[in-house]
N, C-alpha and C positions, 0 to 999 in steps of 0.2 A: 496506392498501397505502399510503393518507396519511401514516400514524405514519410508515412505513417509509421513502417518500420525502422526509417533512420531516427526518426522522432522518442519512438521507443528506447533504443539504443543511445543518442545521446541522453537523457533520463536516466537510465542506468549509469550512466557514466560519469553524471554530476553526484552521485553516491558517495564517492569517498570524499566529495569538499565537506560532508557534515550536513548535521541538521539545520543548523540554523545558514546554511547556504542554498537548498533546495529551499524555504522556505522564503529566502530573499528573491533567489532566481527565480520563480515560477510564481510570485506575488500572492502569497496566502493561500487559503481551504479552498475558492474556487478553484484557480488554477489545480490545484494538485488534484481535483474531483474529475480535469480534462485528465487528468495524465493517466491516474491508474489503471484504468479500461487498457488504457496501451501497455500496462507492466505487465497485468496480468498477461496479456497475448505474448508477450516475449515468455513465460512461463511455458509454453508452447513449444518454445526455439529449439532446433539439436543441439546446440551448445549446452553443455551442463553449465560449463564455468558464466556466460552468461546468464542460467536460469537460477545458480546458486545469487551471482549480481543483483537478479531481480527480488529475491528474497531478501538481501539486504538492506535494500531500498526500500520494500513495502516494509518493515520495520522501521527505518529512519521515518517514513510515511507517518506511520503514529505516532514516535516521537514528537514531530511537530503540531499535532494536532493542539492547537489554543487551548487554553481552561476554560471558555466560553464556547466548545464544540458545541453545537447543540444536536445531540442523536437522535432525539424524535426527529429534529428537520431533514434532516441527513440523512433519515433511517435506512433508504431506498438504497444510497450511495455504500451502504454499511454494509447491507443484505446482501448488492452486487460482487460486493469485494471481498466477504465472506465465503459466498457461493464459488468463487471462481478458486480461491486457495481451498478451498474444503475437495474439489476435483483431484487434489492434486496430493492428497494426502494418501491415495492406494499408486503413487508413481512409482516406476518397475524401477528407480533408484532410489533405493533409502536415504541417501544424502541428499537428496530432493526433497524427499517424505520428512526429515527431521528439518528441513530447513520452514521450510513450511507453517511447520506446527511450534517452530521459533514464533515465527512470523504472528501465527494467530496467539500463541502465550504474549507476546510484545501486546500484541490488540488489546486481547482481554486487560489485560494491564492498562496500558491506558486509558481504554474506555471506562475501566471502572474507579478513574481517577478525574474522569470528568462529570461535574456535576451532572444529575439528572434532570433534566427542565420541565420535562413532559407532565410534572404535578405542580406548575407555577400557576401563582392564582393571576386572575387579568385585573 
């Protein structure tokens, strides 16, 4: 659970090299599909200034997301990671609460910039 937490933590902390540095470091959509299970749990942390970090990062998150995301295949990954900020939107800090809903405004955005695959013909 150390590994897992330091792990979280540096994650966070490769945040302000940019998107297109997370994106190098962690080698594409898989890896970043290991990580965020772990951002969200630092959402969790007593740290605000770390849980405001981790808001940051799940934003840079879908910034990097390809033009060829494909959200039917992902859907699962999409749903998780939804579920988990959507908890976090009655937080007894509002500056949590707006960061958040940053966060899923970034999403929404995104995703609705990535084509839809799920009516491709075979």
């Amino acid at each position: 659970s150390g590994q897992r937490r330091s792990t979280g933590r540096q994650v966070v902390s490769t945040q302000s090299t940019g998107s297109s540095g997370i994106n190098a470091e962690y080698g594409g959509i898989e890896e970043l599909h290991k990580v965020y299970p772990e951002l969200l749990k630092r959402l969790d942390d007593s740290s605000d200034e770390l849980r405001i970090s981790v808001t940051r990062t799940l934003s840079t998150f879908f910034e990097v997301l390809p033009e060829d995301y494909d959200r039917e295949f992902y859907k699962a990954h999409l749903q998780y990671l939804f579920r988990g900020l959507l908890v976090h939107l009655d937080d007894p800090d509002q500056t949590i609460q707006e960061a958040v809903f940053g966060v899923l405004q970034k999403a929404a955005k995104s995703l609705s910039e990535v084509p839809d695959r799920s009516h491709r013909k075979c």
